[in-house]
C-alpha positions in Angstrom: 0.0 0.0 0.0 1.3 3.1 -0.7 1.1 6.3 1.5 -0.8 9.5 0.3 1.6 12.0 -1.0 1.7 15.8 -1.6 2.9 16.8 -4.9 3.4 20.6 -6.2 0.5 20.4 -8.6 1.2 23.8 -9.9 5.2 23.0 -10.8 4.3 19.8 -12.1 1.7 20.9 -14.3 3.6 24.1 -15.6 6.9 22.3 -16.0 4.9 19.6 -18.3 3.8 22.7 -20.4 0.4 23.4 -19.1 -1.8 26.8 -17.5 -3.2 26.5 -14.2 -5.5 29.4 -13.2 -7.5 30.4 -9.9 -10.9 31.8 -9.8 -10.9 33.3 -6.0 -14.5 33.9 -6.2 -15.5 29.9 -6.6 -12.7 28.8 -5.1 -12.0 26.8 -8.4 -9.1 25.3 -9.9 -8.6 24.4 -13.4 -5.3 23.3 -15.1 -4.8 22.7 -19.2 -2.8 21.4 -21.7 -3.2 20.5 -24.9 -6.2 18.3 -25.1 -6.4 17.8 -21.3 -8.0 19.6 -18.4 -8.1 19.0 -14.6 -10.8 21.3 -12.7 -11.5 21.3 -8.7 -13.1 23.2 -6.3 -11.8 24.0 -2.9 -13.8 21.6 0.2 -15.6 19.5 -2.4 -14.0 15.7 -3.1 -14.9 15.4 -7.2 -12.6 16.9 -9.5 -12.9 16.3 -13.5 -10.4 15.3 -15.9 -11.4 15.6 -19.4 -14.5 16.4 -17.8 -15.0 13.3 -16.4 -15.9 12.6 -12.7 -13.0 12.0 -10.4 -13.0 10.9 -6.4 -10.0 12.3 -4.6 -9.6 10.9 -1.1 -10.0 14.2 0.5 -11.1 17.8 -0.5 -8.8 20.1 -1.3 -8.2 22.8 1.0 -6.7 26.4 1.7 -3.6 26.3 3.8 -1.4 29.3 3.9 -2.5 30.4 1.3 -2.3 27.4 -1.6 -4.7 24.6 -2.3 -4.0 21.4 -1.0 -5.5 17.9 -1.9 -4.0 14.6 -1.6 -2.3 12.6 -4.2 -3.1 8.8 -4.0 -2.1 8.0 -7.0 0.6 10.2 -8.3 1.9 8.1 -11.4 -1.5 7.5 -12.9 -2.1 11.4 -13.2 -5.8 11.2 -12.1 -5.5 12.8 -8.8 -5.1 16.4 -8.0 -2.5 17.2 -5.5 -1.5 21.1 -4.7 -2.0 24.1 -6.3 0.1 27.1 -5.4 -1.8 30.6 -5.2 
């Protein structure tokens, strides 16, 4: 079993080539690249990638000031991690 891990979602996703943009006002997530998209809200458990539905083991949340979600599965690239803000 492997432990939950924290990634820098924002790095990750920007070093790869991809946008990741924050809308304060819905507390929303959404990172893109070509042909892919990964969209979360802040305290809710579903994200969507490629629009699809997507359970992450917890809800992200705001800690000092960055979203932060846990990574179960960090080499399959279906779970969102954390977003720096």
């Amino acid at each position: 079993m492997c432990p939950d891990s924290i990634v820098k979602f924002r790095h990750l996703f920007e070093f790869a080539g991809g946008t990741v943009n924050w809308e304060s006002e819905s507390k929303t997530v959404t990172a893109s690249k070509t042909g892919q998209e990964i969209k979360f809200v802040i305290g809710e458990k579903e994200a969507k990638v490629n629009n699809k539905p997507v359970q992450m083991d917890k809800a992200p949340f705001i800690d000092s000031g960055r979203s932060i979600g846990l990574d179960k599965k960090p080499a399959e690239g279906q779970r969102v991690s954390q977003v720096q803000e």
